[in-house]
C-alpha positions in Angstrom: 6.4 3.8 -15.8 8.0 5.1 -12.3 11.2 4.2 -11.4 11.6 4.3 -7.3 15.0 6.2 -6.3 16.3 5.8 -2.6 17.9 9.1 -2.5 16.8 12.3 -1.2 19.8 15.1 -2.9 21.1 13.1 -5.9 19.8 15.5 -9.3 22.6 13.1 -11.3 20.6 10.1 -11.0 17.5 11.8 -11.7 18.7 12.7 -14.9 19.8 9.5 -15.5 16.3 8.1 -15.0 14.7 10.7 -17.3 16.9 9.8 -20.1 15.6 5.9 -19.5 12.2 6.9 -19.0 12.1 9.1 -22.2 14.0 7.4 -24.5 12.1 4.5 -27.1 8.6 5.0 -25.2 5.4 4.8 -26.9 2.3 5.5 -25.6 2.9 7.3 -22.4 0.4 8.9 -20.7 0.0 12.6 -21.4 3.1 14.9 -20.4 4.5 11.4 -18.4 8.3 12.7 -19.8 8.0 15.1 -17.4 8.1 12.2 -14.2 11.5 11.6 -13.2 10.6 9.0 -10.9 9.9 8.7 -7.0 12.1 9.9 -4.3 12.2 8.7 -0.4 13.2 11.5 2.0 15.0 10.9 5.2 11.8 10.9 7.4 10.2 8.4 4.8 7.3 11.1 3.2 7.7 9.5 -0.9 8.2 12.6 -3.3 7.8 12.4 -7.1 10.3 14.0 -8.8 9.1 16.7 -11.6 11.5 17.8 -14.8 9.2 20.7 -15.4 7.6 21.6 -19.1 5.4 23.8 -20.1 1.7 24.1 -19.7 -1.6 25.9 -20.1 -2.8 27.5 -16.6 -6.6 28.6 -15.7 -9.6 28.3 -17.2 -11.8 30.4 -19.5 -15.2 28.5 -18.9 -14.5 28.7 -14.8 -14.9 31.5 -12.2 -13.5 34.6 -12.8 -10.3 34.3 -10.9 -9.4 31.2 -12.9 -9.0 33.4 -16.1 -7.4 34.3 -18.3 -5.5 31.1 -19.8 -2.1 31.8 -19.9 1.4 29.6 -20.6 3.5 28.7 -17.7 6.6 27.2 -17.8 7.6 25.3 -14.5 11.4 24.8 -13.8 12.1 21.0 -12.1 11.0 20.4 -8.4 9.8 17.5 -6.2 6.6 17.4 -4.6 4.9 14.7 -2.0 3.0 11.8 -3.4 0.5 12.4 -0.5 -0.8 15.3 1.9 0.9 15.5 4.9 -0.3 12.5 7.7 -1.0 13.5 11.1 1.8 10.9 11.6 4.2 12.9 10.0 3.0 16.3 11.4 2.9 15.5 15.0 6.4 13.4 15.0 8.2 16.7 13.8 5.6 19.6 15.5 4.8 17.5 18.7 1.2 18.6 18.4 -2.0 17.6 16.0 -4.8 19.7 15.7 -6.8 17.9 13.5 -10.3 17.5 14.0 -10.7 14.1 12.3 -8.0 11.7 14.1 -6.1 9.1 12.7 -2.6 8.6 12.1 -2.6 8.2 8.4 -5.7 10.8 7.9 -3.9 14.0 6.3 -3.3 16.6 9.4 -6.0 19.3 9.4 -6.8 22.6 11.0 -3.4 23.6 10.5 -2.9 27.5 9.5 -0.9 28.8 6.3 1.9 29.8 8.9 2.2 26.1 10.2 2.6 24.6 7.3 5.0 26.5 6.4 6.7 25.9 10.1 6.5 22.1 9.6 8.1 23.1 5.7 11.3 24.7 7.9 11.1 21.7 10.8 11.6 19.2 8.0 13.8 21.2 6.1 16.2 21.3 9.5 15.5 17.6 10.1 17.0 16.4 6.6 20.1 19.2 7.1 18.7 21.4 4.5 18.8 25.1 5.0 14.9 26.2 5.7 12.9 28.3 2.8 10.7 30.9 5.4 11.9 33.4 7.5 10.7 32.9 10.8 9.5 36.3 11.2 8.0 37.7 7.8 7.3 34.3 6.6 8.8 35.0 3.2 10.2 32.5 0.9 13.8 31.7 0.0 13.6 30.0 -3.5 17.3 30.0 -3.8 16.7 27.8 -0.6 17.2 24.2 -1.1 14.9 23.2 1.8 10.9 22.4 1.8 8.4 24.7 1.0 4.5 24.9 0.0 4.0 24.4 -3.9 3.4 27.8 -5.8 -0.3 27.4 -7.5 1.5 27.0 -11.1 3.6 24.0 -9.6 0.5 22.6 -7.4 -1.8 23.1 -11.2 1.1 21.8 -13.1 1.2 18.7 -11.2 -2.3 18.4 -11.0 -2.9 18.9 -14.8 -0.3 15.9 -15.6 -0.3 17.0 -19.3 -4.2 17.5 -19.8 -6.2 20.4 -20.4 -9.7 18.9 -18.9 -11.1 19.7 -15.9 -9.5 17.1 -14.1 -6.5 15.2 -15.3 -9.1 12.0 -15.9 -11.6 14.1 -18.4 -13.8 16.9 -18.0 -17.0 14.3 -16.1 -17.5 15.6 -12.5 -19.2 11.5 -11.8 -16.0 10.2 -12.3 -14.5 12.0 -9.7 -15.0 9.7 -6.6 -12.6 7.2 -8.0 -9.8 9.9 -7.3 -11.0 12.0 -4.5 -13.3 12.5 -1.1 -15.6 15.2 -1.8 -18.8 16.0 -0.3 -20.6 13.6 -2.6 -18.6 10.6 -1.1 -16.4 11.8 1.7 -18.8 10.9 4.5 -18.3 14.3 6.4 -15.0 13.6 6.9 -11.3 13.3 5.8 -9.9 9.8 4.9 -6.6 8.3 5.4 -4.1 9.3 2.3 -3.8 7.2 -1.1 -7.3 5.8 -0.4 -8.2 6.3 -3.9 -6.9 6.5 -7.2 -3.7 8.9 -7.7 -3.9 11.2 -11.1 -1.6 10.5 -14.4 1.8 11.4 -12.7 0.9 9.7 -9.5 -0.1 12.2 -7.1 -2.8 11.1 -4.6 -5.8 13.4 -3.2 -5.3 16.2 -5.3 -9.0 16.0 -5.7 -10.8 16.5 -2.1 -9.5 14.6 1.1 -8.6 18.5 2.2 -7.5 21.8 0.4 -4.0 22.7 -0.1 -2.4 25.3 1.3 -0.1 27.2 -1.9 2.8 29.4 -1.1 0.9 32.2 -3.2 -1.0 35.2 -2.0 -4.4 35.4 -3.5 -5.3 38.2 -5.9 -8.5 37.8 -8.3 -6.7 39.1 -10.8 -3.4 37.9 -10.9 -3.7 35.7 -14.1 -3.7 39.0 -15.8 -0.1 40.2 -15.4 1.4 36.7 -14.0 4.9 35.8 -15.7 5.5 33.0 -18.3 8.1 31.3 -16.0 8.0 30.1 -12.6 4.6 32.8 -11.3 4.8 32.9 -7.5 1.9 35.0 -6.7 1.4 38.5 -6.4 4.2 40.5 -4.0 1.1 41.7 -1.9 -1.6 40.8 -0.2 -3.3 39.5 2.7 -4.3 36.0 2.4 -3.2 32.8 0.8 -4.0 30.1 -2.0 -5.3 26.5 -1.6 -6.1 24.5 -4.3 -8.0 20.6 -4.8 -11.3 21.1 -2.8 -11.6 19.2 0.4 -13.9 16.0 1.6 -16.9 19.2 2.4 -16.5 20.6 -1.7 -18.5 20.3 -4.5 -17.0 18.4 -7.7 -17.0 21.9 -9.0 -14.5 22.9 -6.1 -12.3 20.3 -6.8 -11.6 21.3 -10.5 -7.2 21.4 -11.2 -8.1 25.3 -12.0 -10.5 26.3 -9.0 -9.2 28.8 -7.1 -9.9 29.0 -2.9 -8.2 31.6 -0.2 -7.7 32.4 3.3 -5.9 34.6 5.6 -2.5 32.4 6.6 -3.0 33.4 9.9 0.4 34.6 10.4 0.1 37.9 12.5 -3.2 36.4 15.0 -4.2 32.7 16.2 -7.1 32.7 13.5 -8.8 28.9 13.9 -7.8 26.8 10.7 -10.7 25.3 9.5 -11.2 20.8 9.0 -10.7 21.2 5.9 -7.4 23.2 4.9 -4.2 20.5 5.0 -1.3 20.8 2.7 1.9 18.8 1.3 5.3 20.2 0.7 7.6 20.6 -2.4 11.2 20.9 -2.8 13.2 22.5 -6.2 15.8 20.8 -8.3 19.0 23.0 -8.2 21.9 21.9 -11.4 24.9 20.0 -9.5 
């Protein structure tokens, strides 16, 4: 059960609906303490609110980058119910690059550094102070405005307190219930929420397009990554997107597959149709 919240800064009353969500509730659906309940921003994007828990990351059975598994823990954050709409995009960034056009299609052919420019634009729309430096394009965690999920939160929220393949089970037919991929897309992207969400809510996770994460991409990184809050490797030159798109296989569109790109931050690189994103916000104590 999801309680709707019409406030966009108020951790008290999260709380508050945790505690009534958790307490004397039988048969929830896997990890479903960890909802909090749905949040409407200023600019009217919905946001699911996220207590955080613990999880298992990665897959052993997948490619090579998605191992090994390893326990994360994921400290509280918010994170939109839907990709980013070319409605939303173009109202804030005055342009929309998207190849397929429709208002409520997610925006496309948008670069790592865009998204995180829209992330800032929104953070300054809604008064909060912005996460990415406008030059380097590093992240301000301490920040309390929007930013691109790190992979851990985009798995974690993906994952909704399973360990299969997807959050629905581990059968790859089943997956054109929840998402646009190549076996059902059509060629092209589809307007948001057209399809089933996952456990916690989340629409197009699965397909529709591939997220852009805040992390840099190393193949290796499960290796060393930290037990609390991973954010990517310090170095490196291209980015993480996660969920497959409406051209991937069901393969591609696994919680644990792995995809990169440069962010084309230092050259006007073409995005391709089939990179979007959606933002995320953390949960500081009051």
């Amino acid at each position: 059960m999801i309680h709707r919240i019409r406030t966009h800064n108020s951790i008290g009353i999260l709380l508050i609906v945790y505690l009534s969500l958790s307490c004397g509730q039988t048969g929830q659906t896997p990890g479903s303490e960890d909802v909090l309940g749905e949040i409407t921003t200023k600019n009217g994007a919905v946001m699911i609110a996220l207590a955080g828990g613990t999880f298992r990351m990665g897959n052993n059975s997948g490619a090579p980058d998605e191992s090994p598994v390893h326990e994360v823990t994921i400290a509280p954050f918010w994170m939109d119910k839907h990709e980013v709409t070319q409605e939303r995009y173009e109202t804030l960034m005055m342009s929309n690059p998207s190849h397929f056009k429709g208002p409520q299609n997610p925006i496309e052919q948008v670069r790592w550094s865009e998204a995180a420019d829209y992330c800032n634009a929104r953070s300054v729309e809604e008064g909060l102070k912005p996460c990415y430096d406008e030059v380097t394009y590093e992240c301000n965690f301490d920040s309390n405005g929007y930013r691109l999920p790190t992979e851990a939160e985009w798995e974690f929220a993906c994952r909704a307190g399973t360990t299969t393949q997807y959050d629905f089970g581990s059968d790859p037919r089943i997956l054109g219930r929840y998402g646009h991929s190549s076996e059902n897309s059509g060629d092209k992207t589809h307007p948001v929420g057209s399809l089933n969400p996952n456990r916690w809510g989340f629409y197009d996770l699965y397909g529709n397009v591939s997220e852009w994460c805040n992390d840099r991409y190393a193949p290796d990184y499960y290796v060393s990554s930290p037990g609390e809050n991973p954010r990517g490797p310090t170095e490196g030159n291209t980015r993480v997107l996660r969920g497959g798109s409406w051209a991937s296989s069901a393969e591609n569109c696994r919680a644990s597959s792995r995809l990169f790109d440069d962010p084309g931050i230092a050259d006007a690189c073409f995005a391709k149709d089939t990179y979007g994103f959606r933002c995320v916000r953390s949960v500081f104590p009051q």
